[in-house]
C-alpha positions as CSV (number, residue, x, y, z in Angstrom):
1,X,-41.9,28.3,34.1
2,X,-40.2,27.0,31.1
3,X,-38.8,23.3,31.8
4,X,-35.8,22.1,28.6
5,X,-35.3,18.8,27.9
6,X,-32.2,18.4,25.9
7,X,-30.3,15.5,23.8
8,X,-28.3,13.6,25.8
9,X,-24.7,14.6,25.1
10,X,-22.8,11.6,26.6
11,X,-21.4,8.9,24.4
12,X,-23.9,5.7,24.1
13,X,-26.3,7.8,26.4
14,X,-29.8,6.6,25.0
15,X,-32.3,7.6,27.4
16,X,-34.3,10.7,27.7
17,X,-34.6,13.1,30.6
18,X,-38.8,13.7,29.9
19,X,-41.1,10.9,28.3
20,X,-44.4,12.3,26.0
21,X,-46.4,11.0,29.2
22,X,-44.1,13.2,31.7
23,X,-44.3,16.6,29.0
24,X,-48.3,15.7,29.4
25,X,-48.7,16.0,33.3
26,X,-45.8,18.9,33.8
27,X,-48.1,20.8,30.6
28,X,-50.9,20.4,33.1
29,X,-49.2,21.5,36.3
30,X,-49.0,25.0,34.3
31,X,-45.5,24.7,32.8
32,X,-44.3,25.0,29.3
33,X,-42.1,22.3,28.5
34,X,-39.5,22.7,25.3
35,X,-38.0,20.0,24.2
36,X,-34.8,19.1,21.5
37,X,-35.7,18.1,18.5
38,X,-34.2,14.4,17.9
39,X,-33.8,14.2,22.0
40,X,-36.2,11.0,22.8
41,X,-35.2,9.2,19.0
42,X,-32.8,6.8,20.6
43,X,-35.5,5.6,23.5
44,X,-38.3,5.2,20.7
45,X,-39.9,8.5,21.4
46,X,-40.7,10.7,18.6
47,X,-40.6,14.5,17.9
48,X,-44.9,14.0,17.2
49,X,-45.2,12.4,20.4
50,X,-43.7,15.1,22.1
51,X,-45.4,17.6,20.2
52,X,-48.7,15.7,20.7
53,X,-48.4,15.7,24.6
54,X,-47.9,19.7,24.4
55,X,-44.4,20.8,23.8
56,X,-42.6,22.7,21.5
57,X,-39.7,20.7,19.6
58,X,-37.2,22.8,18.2
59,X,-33.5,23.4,18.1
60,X,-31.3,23.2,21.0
61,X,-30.7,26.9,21.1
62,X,-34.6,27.6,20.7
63,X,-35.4,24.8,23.4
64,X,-32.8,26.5,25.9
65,X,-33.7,30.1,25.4
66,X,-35.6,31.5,28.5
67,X,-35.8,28.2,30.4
68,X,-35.9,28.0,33.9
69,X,-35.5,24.6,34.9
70,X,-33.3,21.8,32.7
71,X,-33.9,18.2,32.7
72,X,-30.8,15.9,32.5
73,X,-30.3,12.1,32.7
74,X,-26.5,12.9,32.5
75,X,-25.3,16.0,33.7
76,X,-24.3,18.1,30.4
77,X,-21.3,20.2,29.1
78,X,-21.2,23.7,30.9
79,X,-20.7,24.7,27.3
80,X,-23.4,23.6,26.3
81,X,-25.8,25.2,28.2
82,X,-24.5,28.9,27.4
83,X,-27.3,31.9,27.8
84,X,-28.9,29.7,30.8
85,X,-30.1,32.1,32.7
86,X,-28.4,33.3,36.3
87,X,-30.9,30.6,38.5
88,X,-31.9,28.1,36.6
89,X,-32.0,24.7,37.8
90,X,-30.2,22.0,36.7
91,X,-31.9,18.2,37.4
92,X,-30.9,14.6,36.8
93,X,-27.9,12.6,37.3
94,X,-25.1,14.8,37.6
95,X,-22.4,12.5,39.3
96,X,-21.0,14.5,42.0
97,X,-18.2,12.7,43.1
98,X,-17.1,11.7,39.5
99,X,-17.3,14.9,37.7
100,X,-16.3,17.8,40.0
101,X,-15.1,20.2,37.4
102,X,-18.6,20.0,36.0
103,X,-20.1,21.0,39.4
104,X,-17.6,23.8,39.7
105,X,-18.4,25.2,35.9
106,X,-22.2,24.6,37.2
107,X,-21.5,26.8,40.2
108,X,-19.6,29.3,38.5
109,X,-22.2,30.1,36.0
110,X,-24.4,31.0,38.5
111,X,-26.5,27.5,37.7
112,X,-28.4,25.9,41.1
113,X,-27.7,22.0,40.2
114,X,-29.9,19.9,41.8
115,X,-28.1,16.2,41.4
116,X,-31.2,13.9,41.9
117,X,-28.4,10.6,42.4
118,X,-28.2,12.4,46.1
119,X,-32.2,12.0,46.8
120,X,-32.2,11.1,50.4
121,X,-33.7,7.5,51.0
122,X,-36.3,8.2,52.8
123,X,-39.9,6.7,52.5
124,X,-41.5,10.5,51.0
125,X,-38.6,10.2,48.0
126,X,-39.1,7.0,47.3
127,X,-40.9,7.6,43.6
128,X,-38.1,10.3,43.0
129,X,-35.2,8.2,43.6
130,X,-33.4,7.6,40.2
131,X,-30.7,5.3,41.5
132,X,-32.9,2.5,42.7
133,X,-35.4,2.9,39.4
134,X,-32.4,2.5,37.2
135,X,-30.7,-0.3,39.4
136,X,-33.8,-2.2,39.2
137,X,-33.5,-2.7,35.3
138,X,-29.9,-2.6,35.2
139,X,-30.0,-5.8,37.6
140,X,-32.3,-7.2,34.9
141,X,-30.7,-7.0,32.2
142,X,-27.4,-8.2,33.9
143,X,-29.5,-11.3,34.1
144,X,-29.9,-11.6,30.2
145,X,-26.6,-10.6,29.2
146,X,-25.0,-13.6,31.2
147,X,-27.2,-15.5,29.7
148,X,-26.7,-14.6,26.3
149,X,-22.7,-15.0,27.5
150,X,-23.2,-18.4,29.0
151,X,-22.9,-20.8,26.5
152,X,-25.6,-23.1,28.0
153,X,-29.2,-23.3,29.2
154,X,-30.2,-21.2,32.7
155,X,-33.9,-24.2,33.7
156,X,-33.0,-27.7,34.4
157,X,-34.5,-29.6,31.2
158,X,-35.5,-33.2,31.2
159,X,-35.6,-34.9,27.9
160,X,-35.6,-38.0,26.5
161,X,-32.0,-37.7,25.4
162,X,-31.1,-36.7,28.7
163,X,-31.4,-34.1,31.6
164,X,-29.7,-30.6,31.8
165,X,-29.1,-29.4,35.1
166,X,-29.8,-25.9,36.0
167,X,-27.1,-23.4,36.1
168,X,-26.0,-21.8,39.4
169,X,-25.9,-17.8,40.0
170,X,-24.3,-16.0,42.6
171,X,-25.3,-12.9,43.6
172,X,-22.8,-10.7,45.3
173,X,-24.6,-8.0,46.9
174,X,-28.2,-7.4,47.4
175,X,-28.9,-4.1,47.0
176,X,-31.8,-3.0,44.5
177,X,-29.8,-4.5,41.5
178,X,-29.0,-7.3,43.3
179,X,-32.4,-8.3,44.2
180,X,-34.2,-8.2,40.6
181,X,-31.2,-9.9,39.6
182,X,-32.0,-12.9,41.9
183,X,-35.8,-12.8,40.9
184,X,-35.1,-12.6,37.0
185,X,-32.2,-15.7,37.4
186,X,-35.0,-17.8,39.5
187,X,-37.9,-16.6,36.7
188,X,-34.8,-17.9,34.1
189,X,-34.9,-21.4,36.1
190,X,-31.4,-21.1,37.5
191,X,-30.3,-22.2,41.3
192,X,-29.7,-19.1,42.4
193,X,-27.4,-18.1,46.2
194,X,-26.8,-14.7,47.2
195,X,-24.3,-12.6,49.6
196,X,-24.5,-9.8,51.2
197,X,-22.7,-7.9,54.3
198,X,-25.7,-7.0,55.6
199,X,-27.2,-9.4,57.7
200,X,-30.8,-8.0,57.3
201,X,-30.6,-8.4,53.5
202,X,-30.9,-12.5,54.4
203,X,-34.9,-12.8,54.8
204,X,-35.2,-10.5,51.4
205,X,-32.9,-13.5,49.7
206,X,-34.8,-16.5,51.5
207,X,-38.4,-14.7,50.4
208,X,-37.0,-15.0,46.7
209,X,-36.2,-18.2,46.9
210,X,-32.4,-17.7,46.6
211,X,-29.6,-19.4,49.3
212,X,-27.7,-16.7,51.2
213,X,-24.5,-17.2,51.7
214,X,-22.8,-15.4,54.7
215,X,-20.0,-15.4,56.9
216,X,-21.5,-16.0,60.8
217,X,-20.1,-15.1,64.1
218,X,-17.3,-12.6,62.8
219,X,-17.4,-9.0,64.0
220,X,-18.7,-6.1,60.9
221,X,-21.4,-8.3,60.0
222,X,-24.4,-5.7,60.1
223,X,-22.3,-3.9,58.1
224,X,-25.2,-1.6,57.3
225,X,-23.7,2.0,56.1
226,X,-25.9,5.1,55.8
227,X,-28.8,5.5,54.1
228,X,-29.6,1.5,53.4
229,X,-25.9,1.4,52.1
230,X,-23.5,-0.9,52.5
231,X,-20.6,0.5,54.9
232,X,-17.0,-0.7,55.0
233,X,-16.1,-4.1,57.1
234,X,-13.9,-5.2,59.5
235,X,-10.5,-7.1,58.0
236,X,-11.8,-9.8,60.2
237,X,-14.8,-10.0,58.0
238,X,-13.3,-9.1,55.2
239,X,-11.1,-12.1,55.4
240,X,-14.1,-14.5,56.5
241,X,-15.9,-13.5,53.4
242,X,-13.0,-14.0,51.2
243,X,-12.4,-18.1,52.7
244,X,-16.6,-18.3,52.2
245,X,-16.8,-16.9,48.6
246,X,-13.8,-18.1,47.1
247,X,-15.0,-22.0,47.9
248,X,-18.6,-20.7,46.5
249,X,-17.5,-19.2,43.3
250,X,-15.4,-22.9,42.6
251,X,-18.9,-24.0,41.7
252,X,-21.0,-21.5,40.1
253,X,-21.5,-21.2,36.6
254,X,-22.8,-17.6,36.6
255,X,-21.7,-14.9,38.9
256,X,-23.1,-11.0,38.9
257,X,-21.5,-8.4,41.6
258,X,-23.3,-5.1,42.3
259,X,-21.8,-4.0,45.3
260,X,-21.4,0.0,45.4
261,X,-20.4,2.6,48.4
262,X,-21.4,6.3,47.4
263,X,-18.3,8.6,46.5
264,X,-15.9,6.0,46.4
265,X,-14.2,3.2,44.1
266,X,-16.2,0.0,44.1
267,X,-14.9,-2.7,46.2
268,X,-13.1,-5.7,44.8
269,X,-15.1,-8.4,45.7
270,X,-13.6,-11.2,42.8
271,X,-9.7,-11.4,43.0
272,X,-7.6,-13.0,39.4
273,X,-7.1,-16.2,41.7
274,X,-10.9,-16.6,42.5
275,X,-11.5,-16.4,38.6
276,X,-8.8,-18.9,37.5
277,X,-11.0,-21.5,40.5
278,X,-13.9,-21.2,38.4
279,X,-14.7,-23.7,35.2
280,X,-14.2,-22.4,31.8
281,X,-17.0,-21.0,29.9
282,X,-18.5,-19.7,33.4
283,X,-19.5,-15.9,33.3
284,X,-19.1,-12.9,35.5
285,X,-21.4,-9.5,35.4
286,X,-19.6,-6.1,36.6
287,X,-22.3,-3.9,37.6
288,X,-19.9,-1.3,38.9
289,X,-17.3,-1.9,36.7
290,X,-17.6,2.2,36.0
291,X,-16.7,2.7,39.2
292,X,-13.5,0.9,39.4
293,X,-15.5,-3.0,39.1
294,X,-15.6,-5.1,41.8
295,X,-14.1,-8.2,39.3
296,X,-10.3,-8.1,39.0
297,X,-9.8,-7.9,35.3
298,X,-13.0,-5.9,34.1
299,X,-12.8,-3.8,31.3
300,X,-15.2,-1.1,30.9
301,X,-17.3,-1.0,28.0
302,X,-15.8,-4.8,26.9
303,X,-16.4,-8.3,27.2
304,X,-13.0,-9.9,28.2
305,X,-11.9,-13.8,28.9
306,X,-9.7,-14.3,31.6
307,X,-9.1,-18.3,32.7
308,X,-11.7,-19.1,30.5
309,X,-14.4,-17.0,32.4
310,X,-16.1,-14.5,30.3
311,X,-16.0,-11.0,32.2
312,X,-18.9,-8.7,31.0
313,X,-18.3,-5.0,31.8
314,X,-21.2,-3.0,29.8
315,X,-20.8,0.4,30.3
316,X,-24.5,2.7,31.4
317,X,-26.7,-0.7,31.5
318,X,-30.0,1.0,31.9
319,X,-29.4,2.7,29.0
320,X,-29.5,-0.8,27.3
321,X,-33.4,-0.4,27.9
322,X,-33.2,2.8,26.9
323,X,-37.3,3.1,26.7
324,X,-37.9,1.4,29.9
325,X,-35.6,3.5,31.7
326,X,-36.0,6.6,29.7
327,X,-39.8,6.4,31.5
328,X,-38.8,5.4,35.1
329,X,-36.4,8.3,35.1
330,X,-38.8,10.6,34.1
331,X,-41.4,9.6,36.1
332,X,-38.7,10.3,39.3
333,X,-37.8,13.5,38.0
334,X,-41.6,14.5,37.2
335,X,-42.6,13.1,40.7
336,X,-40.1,15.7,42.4
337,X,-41.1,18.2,40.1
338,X,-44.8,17.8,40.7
339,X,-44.4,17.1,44.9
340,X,-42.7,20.6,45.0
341,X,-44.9,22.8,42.8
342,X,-46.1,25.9,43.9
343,X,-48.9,27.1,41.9
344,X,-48.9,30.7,43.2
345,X,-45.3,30.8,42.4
346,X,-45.9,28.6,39.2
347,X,-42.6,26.8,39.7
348,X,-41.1,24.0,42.4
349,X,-40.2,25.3,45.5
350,X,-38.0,23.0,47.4
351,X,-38.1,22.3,51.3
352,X,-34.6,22.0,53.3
353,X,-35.1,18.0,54.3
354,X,-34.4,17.3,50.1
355,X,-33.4,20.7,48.8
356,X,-30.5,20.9,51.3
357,X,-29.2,16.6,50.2
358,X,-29.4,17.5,46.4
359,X,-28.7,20.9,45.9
360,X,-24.7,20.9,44.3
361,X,-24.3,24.4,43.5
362,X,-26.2,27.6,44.7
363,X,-25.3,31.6,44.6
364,X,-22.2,30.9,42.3
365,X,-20.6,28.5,44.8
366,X,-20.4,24.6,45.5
367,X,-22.7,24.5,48.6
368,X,-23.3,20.4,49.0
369,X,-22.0,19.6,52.1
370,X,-20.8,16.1,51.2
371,X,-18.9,17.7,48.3
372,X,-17.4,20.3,50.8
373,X,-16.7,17.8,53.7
């Protein structure tokens, strides 16, 4: 079995879908791995390393030519995949619900796309789950770019000219992004609160040593959705959480939103009024701003200054930490590989539990069920 790994085609895309340490243990599993010259560069991986963990570096049309399986971090041009052989398997993040045509060139091809941003959560697909490894950093780094934003310190400092009081973040949903952003904000020193609209999220805020902050007694509290995400809430609560959030926000000097449903536009948690309530030189992180924002205002791709609050809207965050996250994604994609390999058949073969939650495209058509619902 021949397993690609291409250069990422996608503007500002930095990360790599295979890491020299991945190429090592798929080399070992009995696969030969080919991989684009120039393709790990941006994420601080060199050609040498890959060719010192075992592949074979070459041009794109050399790395594609008899491949079997092709490793993605964004899902690539149709085009650019031409003389992929009738079969193949497509893996990484391939963005279902925001880049249909793509799925439909995939399926028409004769490609079996396997989008790895629909692995089930479930305990067994934990280490494959791409969405929560990259969330993790991306709530990170949300962290440090407010702070570099913010025009002040994030610890309360005593000195002899005086103290400086600690700044206060707000965390607006408390999903895997949400969470490292709390601990990285209290590592920082900051007074940090957190929302959520699920209730159970409140002892993972209290065990951080954050202050939730949540609307009580209104119905569509649980508001627990499937799979561990977030599901849509009642206007009552809706409403509640507005009142609560806009007195919150009055007083916080940092605010980063995360909030995200699968397949549909982010919800607008920050409205222009609550911004102009906040003091000047405060600063607010988008974390879905790609997907629509949840900040009134954001820009993708652009730091912007409404009512004196700076709006951060970095486009692809993970890829900020492009080495980091170049290695979590491959170790997901290399732990789905490797739980699936069949050494009689010297390639993965995939059960129906995950197979049937990822697979996009199969037999020349669009097969995913939540595509074709």
């Amino acid at each position: 079995m021949k397993i690609a790994v291409l250069k990422e085609q996608a503007d500002g895309e930095r990360r790599v879908a295979a890491t020299p340490e991945t190429v090592r243990k798929l080399v070992a599993l009995g696969a030969t791995l080919a991989v684009e010259a120039g393709a790990g560069e941006a994420a601080s991986f060199s050609d040498d390393d890959y060719a010192g963990a075992g592949a074979v570096v070459g041009s794109s049309a050399d790395t594609m030519a008899g491949a079997g399986i092709v490793l993605a971090v964004q899902g690539p041009d149709p085009a650019s995949l031409a003389g992929l052989a009738d079969g193949a398997w497509l893996v990484g993040g391939l963005d279902p619900f925001g880049s249909r045509d793509r799925v439909d060139a995939y399926a028409a091809a004769g490609w079996e796309a396997l989008a790895m941003d629909l692995m089930p959560r479930i305990t067994r697909a934990q280490s494959m789950d791409i969405l929560s490894s990259q969330s993790n950093l991306s709530g990170y780094k949300a962290v440090l770019d407010a702070a570099a934003e913010y025009g002040r310190a994030f610890p309360m400092m005593m000195t002899a000219a005086g103290t400086v009081s600690a700044a206060r973040v707000f965390v607006m949903g408390v999903g895997v992004a949400g969470l490292q952003a709390i601990a990285t904000a209290r590592r920082l020193g900051a007074q940090v609160s957190a929302t959520d609209v699920r209730s159970a999220t409140r002892e993972q805020i209290l065990s951080l040593g954050a202050k939730p902050v949540f609307v009580e007694n209104v119905a569509g509290i649980e508001g627990e959705g499937s799979g561990g995400y977030a599901g849509e809430m009642s206007p009552e609560y809706r409403a509640a959480q507005a009142e609560l959030v806009s007195g919150h926000l009055a007083k916080q000097d940092v605010v980063i939103t995360t909030a995200l449903i699968p397949g549909r536009a982010a919800p607008r948690l920050i409205s222009d009024a609550q911004l102009a309530s906040m003091r000047p030189g405060s600063v607010v992180v988008d974390l879905a701003v790609e997907q629509g924002g949840n900040v009134e205002g954001a820009v993708a791709g652009q730091v912007v200054t409404r009512h004196g609050v700076r709006i951060v809207g970095h486009r692809n965050v993970p890829s900020r930490l492009a080495a980091d996250a170049s290695a979590l994604f491959a170790r997901n994609l290399y732990n789905f590989l490797s739980a699936f390999w069949d050494k009689d058949a010297a390639r993965p073969v995939l059960d129906a539990e995950i197979g049937d939650a990822i697979r996009l495209t199969r037999g020349g058509q669009v097969v995913n069920q939540r595509l074709l619902a």
